[in-house]
N, C-alpha and C positions, 0 to 999 in steps of 0.2 A: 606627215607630208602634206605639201600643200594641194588642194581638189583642184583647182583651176585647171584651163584648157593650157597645156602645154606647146600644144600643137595640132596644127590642122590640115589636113591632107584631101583635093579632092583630086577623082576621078572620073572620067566619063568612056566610056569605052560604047561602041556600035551595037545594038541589039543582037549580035550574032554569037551562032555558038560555038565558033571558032575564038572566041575572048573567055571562054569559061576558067581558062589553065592560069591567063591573066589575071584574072579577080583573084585568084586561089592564092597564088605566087603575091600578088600584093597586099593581101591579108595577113600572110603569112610572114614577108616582111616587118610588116608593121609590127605585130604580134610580138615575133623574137626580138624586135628591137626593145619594146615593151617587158621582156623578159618573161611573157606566159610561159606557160608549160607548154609541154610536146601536148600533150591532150589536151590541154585549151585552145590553141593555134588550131588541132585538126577538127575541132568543133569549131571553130570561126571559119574556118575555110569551107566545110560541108554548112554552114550558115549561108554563109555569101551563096554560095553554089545554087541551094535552094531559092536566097530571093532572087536570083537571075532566070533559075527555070520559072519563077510565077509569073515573072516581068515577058520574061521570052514564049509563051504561053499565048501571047498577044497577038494580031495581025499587025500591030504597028509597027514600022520597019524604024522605031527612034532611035534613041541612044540609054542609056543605063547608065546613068550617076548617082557617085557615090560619094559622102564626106566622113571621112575618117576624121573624130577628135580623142586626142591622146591625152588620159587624166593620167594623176599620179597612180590611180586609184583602178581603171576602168578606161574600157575601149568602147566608143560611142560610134556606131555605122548607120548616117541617115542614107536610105535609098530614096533617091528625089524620084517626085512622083511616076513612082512603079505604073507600068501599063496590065493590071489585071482582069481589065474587062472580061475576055474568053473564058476567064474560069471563078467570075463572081457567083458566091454564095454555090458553088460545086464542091465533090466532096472531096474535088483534086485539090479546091483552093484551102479546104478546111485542114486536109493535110500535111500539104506545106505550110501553114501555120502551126499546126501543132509541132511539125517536127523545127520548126525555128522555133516555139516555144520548149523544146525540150533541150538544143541545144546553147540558149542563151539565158542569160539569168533575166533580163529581161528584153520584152517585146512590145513596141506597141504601132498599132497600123489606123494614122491616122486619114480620112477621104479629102481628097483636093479637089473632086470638082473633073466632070466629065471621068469617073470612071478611072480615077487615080486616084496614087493613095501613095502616103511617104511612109514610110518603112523605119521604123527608127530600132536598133539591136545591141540591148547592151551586155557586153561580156567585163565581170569583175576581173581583176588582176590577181584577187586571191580568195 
């Protein structure tokens, strides 16, 4: 099959914890459309869920975006620059990373500058 970007999906939902069920539910969209499994979709949704608590974790009253690209192969979630200031280098922040690195095959969190940081999460297809 061919790797390329199929498709691309963004979202931006308000920093509040009343959009949590949202991100979850559009994950999970995604996902089934994608044809993951039941256990992969509900690791991608406890993923999302997590970078939302490190985001929301923040004083910052912003937004939370997210771009979905859909491979043949792999489901790519970049979180545009996450607000983690409140729980840099804590061992809350260490932990929501670990458990995003346990449930994604891969993670990587890169710094933007004043205390942000893009989030990029990738779950295989198989």
């Amino acid at each position: 099959m061919d790797k390329t970007t199929s498709d691309s999906i963004s979202l931006s939902v308000p920093l509040n914890e009343n959009y949590a069920s949202v991100l979850r539910l559009a994950v999970a969209s995604v996902a089934a459309r994608m044809n993951f499994t039941w256990d992969k979709i509900e690791d991608l949704k406890m993923a999302i869920a997590e970078a939302f608590l490190l985001s929301f974790r923040s004083d910052d009253n912003s937004e939370f975006n997210l771009d979905f690209n859909l491979f043949s192969d792999r489901l790519e979630i970049l979180v545009k620059k996450s607000n983690v200031e409140a729980v840099q280098d804590s061992m809350e922040k260490k932990y929501s990373v670990f458990i995003l690195t346990g449930l994604m095959d891969k993670v990587d969190i890169k710094p933007k500058g004043n205390n942000k940081y893009d989030i990029k999460l990738v779950k295989n297809l198989w």
